[in-house]
PDB file of N, CA, C and O in Angstrom:
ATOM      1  N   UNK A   1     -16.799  -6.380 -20.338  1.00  0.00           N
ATOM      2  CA  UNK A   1     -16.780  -6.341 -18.887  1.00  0.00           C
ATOM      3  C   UNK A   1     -15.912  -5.171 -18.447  1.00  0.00           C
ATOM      4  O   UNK A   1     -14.874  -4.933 -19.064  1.00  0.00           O
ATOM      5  N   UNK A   2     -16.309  -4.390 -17.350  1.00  0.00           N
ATOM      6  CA  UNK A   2     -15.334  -3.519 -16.853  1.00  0.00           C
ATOM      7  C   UNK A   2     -14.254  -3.762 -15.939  1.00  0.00           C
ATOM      8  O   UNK A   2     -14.169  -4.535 -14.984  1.00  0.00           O
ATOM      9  N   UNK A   3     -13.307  -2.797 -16.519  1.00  0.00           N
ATOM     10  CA  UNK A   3     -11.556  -3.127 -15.525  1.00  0.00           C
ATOM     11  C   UNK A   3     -12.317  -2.732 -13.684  1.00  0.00           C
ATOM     12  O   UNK A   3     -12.510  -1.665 -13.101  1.00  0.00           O
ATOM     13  N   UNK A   4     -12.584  -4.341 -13.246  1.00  0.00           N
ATOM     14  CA  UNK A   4     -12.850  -4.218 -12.189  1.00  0.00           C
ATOM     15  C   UNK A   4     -11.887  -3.806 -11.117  1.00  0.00           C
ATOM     16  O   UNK A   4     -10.958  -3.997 -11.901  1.00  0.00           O
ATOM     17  N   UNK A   5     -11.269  -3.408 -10.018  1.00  0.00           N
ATOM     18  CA  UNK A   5     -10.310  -3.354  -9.254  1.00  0.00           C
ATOM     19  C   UNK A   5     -11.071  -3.431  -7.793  1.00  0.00           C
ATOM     20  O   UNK A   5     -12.282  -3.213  -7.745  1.00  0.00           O
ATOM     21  N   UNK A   6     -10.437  -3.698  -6.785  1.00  0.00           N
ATOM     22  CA  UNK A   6     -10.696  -3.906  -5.501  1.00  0.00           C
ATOM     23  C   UNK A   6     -10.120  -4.783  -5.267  1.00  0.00           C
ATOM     24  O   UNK A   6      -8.995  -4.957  -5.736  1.00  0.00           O
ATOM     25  N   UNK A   7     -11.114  -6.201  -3.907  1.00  0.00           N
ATOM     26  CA  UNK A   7     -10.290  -6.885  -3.380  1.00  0.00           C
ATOM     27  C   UNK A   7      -9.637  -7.960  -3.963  1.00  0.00           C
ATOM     28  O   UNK A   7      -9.022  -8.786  -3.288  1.00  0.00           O
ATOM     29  N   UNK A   8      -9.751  -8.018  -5.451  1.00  0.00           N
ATOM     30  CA  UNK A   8      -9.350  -9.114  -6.245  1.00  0.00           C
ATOM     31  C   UNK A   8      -7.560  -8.585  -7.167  1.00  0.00           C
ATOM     32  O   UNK A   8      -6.848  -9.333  -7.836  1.00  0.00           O
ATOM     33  N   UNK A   9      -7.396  -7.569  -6.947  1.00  0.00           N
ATOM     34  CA  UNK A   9      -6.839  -7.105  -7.857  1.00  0.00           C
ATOM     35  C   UNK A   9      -5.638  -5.945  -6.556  1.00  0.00           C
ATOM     36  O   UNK A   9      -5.907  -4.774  -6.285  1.00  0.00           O
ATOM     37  N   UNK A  10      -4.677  -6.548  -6.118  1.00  0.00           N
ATOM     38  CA  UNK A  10      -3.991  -7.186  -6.724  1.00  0.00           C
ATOM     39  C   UNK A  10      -4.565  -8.574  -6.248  1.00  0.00           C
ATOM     40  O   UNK A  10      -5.349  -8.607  -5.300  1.00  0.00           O
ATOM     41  N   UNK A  11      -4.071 -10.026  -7.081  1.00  0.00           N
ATOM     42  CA  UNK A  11      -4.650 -11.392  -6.193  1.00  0.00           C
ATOM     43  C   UNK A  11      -3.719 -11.436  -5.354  1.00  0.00           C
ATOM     44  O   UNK A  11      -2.657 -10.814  -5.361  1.00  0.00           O
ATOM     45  N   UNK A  12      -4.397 -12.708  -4.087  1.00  0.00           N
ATOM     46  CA  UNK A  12      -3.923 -12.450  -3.021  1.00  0.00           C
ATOM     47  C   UNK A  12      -3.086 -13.308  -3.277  1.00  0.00           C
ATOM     48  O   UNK A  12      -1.984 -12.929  -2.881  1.00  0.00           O
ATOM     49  N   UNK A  13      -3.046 -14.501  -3.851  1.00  0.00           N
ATOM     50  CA  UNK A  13      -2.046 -15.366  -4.217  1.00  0.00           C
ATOM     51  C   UNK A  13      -0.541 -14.749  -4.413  1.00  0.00           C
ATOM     52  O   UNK A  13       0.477 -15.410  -4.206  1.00  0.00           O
ATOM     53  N   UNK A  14      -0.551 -13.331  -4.859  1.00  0.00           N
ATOM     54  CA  UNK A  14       0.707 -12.567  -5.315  1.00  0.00           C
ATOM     55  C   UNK A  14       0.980 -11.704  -4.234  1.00  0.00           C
ATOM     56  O   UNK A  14       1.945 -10.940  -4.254  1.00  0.00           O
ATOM     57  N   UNK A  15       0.054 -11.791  -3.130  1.00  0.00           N
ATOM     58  CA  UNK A  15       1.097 -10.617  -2.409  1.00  0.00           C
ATOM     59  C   UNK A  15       0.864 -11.850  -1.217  1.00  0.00           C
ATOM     60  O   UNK A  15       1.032 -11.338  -0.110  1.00  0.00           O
ATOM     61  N   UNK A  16       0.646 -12.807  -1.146  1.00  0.00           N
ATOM     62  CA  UNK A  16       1.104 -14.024  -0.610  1.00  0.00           C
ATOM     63  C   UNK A  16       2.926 -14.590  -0.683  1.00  0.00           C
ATOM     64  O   UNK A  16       3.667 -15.039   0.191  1.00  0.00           O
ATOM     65  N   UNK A  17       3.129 -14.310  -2.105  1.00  0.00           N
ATOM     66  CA  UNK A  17       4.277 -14.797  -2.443  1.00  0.00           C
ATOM     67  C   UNK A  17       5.104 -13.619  -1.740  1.00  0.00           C
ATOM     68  O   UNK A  17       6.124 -14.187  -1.352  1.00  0.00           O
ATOM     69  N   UNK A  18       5.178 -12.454  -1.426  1.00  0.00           N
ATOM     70  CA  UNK A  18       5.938 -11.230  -1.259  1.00  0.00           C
ATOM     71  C   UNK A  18       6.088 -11.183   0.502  1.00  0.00           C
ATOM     72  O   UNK A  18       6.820 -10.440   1.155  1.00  0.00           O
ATOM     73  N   UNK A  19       5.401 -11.946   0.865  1.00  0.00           N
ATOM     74  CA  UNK A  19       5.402 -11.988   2.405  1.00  0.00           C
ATOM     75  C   UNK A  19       5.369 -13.358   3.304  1.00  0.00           C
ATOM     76  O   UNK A  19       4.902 -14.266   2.616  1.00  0.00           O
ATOM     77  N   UNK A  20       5.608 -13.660   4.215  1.00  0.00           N
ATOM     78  CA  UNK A  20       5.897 -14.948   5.225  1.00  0.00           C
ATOM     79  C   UNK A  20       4.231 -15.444   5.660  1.00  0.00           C
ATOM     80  O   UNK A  20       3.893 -16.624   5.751  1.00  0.00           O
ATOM     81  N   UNK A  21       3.463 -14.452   5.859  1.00  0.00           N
ATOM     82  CA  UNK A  21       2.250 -14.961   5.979  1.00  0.00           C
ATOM     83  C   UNK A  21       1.158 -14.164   5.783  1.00  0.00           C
ATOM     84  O   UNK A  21       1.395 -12.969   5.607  1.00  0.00           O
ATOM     85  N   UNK A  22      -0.285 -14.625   5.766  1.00  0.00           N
ATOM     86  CA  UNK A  22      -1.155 -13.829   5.133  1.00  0.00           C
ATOM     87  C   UNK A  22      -1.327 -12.413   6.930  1.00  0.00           C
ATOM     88  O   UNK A  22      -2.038 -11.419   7.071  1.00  0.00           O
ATOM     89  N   UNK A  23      -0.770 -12.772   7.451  1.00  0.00           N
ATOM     90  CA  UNK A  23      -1.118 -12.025   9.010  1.00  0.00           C
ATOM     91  C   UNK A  23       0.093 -10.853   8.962  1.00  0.00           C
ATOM     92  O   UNK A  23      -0.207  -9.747   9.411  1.00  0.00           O
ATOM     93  N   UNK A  24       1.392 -11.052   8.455  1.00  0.00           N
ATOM     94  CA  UNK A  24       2.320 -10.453   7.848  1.00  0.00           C
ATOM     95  C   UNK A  24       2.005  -9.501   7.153  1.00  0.00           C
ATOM     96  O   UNK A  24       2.407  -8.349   7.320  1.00  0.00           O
ATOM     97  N   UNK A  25       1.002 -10.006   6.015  1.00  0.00           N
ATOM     98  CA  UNK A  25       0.837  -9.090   4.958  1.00  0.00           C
ATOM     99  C   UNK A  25      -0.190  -8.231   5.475  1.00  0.00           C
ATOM    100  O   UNK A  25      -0.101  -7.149   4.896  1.00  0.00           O
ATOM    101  N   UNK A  26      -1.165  -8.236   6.344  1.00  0.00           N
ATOM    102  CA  UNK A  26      -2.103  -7.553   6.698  1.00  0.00           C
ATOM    103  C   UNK A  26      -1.800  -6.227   7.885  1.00  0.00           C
ATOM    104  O   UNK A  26      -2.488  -5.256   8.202  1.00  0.00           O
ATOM    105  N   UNK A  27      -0.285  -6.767   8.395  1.00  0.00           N
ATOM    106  CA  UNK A  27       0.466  -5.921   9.209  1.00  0.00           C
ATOM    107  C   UNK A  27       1.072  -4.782   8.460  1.00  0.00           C
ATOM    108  O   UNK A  27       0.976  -3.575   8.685  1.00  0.00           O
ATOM    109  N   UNK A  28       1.567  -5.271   7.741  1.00  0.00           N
ATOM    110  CA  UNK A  28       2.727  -4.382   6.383  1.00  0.00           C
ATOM    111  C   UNK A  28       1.762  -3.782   5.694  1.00  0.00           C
ATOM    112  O   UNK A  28       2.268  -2.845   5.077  1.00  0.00           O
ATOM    113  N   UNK A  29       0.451  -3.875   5.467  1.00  0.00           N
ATOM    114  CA  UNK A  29      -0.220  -3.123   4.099  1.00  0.00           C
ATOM    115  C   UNK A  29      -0.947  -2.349   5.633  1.00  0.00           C
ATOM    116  O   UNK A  29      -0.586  -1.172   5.627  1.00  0.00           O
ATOM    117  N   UNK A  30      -1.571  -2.559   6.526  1.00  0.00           N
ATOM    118  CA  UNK A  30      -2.002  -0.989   7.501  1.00  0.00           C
ATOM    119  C   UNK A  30      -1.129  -0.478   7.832  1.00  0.00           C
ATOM    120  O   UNK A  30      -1.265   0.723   8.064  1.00  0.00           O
ATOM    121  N   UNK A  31       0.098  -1.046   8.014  1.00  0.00           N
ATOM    122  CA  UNK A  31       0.998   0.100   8.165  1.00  0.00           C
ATOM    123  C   UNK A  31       1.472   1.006   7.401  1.00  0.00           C
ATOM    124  O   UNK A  31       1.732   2.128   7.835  1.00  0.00           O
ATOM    125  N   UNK A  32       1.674   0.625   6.034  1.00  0.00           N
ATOM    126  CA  UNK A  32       1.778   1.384   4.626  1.00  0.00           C
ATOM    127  C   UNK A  32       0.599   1.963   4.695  1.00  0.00           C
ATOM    128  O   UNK A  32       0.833   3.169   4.780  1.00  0.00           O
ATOM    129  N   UNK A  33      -0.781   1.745   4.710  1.00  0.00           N
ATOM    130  CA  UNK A  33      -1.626   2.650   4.127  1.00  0.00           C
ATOM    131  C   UNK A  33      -1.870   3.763   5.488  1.00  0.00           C
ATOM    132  O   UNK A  33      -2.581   4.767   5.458  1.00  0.00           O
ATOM    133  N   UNK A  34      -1.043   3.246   6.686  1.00  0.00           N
ATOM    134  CA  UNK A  34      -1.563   4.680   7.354  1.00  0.00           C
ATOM    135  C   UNK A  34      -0.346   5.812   7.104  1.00  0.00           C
ATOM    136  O   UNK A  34      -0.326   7.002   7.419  1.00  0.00           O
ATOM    137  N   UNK A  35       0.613   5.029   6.450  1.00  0.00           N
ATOM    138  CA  UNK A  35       1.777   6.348   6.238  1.00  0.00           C
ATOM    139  C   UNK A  35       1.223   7.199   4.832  1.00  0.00           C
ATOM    140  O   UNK A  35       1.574   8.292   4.388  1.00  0.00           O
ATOM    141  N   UNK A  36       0.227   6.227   4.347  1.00  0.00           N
ATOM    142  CA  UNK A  36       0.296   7.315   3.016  1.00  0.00           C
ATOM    143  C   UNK A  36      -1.049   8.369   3.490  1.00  0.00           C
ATOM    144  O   UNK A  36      -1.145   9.558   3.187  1.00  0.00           O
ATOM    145  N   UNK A  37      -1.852   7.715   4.161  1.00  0.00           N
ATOM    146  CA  UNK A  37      -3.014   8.216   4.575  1.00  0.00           C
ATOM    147  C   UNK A  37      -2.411   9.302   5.324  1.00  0.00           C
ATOM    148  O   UNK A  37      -3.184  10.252   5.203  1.00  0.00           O
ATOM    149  N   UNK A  38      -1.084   9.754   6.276  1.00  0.00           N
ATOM    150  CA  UNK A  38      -0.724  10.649   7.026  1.00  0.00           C
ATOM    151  C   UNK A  38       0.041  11.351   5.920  1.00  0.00           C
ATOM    152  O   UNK A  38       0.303  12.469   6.365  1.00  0.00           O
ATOM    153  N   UNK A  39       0.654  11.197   4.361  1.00  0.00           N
ATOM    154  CA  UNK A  39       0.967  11.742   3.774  1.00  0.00           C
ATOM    155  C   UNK A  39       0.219  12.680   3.237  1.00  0.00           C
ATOM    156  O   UNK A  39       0.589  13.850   3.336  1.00  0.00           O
ATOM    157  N   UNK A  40      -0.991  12.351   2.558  1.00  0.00           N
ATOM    158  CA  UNK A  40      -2.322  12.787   2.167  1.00  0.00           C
ATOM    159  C   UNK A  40      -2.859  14.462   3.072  1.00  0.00           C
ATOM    160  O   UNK A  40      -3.158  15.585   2.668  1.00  0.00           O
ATOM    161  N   UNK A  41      -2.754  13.809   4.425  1.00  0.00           N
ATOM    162  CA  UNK A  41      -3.012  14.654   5.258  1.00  0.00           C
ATOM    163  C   UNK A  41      -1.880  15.644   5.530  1.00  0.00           C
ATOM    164  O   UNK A  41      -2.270  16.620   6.171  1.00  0.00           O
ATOM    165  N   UNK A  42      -0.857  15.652   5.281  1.00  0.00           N
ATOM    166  CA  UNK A  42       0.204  16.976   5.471  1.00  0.00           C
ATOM    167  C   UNK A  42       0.455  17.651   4.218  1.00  0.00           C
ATOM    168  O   UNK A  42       1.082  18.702   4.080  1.00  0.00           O
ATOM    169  N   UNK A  43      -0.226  16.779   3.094  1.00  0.00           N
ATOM    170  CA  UNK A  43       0.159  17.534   1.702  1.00  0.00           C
ATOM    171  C   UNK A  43      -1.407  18.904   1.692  1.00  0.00           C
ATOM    172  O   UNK A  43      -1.688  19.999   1.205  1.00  0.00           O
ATOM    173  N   UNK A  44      -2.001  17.828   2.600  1.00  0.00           N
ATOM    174  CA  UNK A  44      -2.859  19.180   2.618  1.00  0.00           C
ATOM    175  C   UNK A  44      -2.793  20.123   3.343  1.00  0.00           C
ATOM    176  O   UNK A  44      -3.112  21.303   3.201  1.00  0.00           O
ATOM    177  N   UNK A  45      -2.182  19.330   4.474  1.00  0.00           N
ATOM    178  CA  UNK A  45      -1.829  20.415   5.704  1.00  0.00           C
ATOM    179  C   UNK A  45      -0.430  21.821   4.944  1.00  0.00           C
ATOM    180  O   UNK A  45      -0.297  22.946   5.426  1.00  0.00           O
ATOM    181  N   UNK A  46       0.322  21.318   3.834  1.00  0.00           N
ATOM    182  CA  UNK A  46       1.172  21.855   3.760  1.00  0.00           C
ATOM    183  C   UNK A  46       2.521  21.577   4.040  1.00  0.00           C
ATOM    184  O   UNK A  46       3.362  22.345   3.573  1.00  0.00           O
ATOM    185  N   UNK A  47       3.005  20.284   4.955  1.00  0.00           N
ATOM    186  CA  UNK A  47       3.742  20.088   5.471  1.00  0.00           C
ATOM    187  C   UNK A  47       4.259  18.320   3.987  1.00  0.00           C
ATOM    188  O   UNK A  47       3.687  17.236   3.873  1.00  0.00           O
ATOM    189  N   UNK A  48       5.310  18.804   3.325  1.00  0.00           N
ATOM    190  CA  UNK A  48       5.763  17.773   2.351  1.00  0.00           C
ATOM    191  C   UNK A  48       6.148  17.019   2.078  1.00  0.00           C
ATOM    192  O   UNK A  48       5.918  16.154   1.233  1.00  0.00           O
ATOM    193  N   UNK A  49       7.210  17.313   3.143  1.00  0.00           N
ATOM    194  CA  UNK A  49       8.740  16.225   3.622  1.00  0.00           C
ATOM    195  C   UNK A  49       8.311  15.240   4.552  1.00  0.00           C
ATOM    196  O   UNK A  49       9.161  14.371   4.746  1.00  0.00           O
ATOM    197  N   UNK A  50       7.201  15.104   5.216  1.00  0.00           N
ATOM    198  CA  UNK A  50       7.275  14.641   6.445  1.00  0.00           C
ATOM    199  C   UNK A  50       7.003  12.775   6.230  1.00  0.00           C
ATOM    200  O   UNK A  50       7.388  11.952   7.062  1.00  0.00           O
ATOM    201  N   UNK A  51       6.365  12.468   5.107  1.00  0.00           N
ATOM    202  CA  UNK A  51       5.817  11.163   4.625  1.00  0.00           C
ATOM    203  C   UNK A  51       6.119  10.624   3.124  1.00  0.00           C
ATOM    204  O   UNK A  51       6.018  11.159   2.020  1.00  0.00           O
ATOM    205  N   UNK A  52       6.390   9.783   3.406  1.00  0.00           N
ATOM    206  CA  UNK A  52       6.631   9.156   1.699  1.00  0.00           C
ATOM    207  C   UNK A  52       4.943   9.226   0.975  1.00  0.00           C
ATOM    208  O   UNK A  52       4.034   8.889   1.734  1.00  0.00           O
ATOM    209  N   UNK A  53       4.655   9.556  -0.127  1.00  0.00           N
ATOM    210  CA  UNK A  53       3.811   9.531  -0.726  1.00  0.00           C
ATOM    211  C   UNK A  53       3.928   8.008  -1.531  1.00  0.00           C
ATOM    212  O   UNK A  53       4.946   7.341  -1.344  1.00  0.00           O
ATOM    213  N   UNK A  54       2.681   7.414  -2.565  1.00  0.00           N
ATOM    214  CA  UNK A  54       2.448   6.494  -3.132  1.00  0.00           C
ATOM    215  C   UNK A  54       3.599   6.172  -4.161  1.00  0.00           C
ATOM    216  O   UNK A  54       3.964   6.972  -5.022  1.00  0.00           O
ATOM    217  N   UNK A  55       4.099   4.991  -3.992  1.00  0.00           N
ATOM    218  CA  UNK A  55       5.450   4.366  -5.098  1.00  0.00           C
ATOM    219  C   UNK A  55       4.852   4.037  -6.188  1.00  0.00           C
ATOM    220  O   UNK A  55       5.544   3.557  -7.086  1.00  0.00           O
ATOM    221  N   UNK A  56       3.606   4.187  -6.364  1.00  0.00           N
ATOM    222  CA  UNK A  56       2.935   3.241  -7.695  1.00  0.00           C
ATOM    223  C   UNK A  56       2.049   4.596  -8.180  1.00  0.00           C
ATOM    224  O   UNK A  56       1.624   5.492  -7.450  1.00  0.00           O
ATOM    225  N   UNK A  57       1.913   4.466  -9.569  1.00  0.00           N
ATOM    226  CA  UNK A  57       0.934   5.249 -10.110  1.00  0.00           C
ATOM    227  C   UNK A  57      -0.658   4.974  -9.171  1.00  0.00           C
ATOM    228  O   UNK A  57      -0.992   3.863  -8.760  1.00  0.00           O
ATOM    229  N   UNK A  58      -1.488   6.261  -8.972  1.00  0.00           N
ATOM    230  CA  UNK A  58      -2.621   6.092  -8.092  1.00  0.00           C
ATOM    231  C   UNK A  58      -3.453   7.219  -8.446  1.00  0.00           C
ATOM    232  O   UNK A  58      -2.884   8.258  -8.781  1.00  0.00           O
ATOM    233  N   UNK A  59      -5.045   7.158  -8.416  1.00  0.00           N
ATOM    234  CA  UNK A  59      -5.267   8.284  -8.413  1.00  0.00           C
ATOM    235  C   UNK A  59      -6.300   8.615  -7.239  1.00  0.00           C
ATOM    236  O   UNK A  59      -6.608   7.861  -6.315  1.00  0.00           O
ATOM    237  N   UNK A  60      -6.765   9.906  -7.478  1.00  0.00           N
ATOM    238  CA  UNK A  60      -7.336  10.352  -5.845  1.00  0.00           C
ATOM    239  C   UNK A  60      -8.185   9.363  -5.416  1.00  0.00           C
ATOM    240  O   UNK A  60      -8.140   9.034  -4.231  1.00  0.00           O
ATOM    241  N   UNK A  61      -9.214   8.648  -6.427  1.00  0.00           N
ATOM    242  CA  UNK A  61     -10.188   7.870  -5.313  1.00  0.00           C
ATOM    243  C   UNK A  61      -9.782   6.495  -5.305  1.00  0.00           C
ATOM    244  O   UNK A  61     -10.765   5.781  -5.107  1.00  0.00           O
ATOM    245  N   UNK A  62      -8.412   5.654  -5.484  1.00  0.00           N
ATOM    246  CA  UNK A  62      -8.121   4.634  -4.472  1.00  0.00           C
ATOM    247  C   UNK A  62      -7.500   5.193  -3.356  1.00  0.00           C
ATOM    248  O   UNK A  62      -6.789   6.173  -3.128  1.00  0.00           O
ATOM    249  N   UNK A  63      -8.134   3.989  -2.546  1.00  0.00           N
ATOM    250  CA  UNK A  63      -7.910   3.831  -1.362  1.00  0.00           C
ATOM    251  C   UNK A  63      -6.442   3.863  -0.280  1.00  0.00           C
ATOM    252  O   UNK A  63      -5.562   3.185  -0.811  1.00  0.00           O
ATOM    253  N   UNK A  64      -6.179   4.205   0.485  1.00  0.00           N
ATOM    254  CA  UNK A  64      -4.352   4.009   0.791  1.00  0.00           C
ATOM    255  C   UNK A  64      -4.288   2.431   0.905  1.00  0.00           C
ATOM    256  O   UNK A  64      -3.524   1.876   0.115  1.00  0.00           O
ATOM    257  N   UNK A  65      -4.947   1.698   1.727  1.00  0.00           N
ATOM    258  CA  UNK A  65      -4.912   0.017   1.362  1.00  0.00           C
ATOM    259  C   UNK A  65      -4.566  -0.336   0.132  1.00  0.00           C
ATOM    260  O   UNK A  65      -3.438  -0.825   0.073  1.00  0.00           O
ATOM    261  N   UNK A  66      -5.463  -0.217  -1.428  1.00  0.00           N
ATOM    262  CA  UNK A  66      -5.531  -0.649  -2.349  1.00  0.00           C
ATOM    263  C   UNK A  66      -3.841  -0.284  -3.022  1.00  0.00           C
ATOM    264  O   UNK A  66      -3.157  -0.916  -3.827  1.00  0.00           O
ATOM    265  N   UNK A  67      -3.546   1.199  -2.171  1.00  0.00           N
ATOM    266  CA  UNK A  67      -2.485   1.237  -2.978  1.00  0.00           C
ATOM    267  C   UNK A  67      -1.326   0.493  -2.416  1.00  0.00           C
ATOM    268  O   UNK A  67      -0.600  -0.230  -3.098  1.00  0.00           O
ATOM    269  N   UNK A  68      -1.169   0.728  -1.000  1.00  0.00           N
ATOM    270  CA  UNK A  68      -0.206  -0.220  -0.384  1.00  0.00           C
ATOM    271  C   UNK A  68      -0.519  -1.576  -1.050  1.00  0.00           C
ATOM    272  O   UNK A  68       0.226  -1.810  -2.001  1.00  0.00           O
ATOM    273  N   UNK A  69      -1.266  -2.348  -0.834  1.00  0.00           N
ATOM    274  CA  UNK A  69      -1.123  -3.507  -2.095  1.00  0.00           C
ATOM    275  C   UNK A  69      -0.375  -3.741  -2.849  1.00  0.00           C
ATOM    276  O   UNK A  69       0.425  -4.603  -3.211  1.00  0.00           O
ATOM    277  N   UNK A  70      -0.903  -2.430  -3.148  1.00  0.00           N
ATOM    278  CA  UNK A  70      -0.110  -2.059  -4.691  1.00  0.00           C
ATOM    279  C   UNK A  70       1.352  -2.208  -4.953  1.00  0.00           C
ATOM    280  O   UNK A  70       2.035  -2.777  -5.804  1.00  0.00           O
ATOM    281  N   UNK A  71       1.597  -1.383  -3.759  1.00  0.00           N
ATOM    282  CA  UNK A  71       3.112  -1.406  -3.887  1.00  0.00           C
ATOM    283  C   UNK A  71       3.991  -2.583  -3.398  1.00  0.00           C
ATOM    284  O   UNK A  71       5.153  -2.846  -3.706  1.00  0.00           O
ATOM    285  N   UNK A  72       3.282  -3.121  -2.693  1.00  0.00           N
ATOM    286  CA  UNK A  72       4.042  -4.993  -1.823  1.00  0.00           C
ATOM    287  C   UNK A  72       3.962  -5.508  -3.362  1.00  0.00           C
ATOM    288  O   UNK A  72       5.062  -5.610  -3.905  1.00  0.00           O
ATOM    289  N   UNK A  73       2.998  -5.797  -4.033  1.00  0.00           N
ATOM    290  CA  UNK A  73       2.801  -6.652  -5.077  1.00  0.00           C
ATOM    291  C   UNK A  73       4.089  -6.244  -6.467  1.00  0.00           C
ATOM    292  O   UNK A  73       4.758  -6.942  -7.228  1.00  0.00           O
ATOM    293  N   UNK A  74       3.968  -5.026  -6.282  1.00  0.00           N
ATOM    294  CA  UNK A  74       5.271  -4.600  -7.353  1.00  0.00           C
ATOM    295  C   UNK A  74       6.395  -4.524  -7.257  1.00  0.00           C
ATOM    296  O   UNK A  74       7.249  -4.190  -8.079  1.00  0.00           O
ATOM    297  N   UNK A  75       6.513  -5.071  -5.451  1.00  0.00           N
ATOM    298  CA  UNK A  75       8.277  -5.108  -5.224  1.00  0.00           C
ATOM    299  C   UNK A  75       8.425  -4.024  -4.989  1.00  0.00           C
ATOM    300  O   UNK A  75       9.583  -3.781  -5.329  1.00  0.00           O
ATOM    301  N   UNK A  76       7.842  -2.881  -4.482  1.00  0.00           N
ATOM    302  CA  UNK A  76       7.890  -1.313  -4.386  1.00  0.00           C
ATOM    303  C   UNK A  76       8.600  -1.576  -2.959  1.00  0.00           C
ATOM    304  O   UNK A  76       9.796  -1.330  -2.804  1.00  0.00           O
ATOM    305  N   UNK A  77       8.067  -1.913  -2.283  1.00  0.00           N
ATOM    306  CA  UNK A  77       8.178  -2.373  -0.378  1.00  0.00           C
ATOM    307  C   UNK A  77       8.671  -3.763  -0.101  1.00  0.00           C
ATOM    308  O   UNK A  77       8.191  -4.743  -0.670  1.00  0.00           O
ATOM    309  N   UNK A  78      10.005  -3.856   1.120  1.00  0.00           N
ATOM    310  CA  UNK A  78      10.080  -5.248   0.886  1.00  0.00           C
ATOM    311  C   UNK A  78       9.801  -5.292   2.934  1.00  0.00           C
ATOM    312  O   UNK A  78      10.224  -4.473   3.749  1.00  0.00           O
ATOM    313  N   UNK A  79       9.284  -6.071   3.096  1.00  0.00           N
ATOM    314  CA  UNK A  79       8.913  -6.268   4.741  1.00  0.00           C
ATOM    315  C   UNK A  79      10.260  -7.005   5.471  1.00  0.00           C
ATOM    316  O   UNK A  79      10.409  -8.213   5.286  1.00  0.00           O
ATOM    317  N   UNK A  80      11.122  -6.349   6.204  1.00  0.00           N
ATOM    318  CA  UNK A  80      11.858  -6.878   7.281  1.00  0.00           C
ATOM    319  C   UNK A  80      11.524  -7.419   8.645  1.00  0.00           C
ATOM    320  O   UNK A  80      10.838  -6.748   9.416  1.00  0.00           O
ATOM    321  N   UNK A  81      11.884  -8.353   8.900  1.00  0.00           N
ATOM    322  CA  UNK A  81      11.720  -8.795  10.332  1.00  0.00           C
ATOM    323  C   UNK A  81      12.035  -7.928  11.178  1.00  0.00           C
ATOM    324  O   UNK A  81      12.650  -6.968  10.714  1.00  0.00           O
ATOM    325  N   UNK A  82      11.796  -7.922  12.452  1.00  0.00           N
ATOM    326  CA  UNK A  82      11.396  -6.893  13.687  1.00  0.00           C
ATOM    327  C   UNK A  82      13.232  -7.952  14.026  1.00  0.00           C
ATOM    328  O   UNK A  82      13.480  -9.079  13.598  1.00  0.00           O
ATOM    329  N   UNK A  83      14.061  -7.163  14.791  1.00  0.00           N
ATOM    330  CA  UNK A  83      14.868  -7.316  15.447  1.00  0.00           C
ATOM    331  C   UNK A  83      14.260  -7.931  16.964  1.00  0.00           C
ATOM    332  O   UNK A  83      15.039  -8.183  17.884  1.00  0.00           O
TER     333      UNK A  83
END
């Protein structure tokens, strides 16, 4: 069988445990994937400093979602409450 990846991988059960709720986690991973997605875009633009790039090994064709995942699930990112 092939190393499938997508919406199974990471399980959701595990980035369940990393956050207060599944509405939480769906807040925290678009917000991560639009910072990397704006990273993406200044590394091309030229501009380097301006965005954190991916905390987890990744390569060009995942997704910024899949990787934000990525990184909640590995303890890369930890989500704070809003003051």
């Amino acid at each position: 069988m092939a190393n499938v990846n997508g919406i199974i991988d990471p399980p959701i059960d595990d980035l369940l445990a990393k956050v207060d709720s599944k509405y939480a986690l769906v807040v925290f991973a678009a917000q991560r994937a639009r910072q990397i997605n704006d990273y993406y875009t200044d590394l091309h633009d030229g501009n380097l400093f301006d965005n954190v790039g991916p905390l987890v090994d990744s390569s060009v064709d995942d997704k910024p979602l899949s990787i934000a995942l990525h990184e909640i699930v590995e303890g890369k990112l930890q989500m704070t409450p809003k003051a």
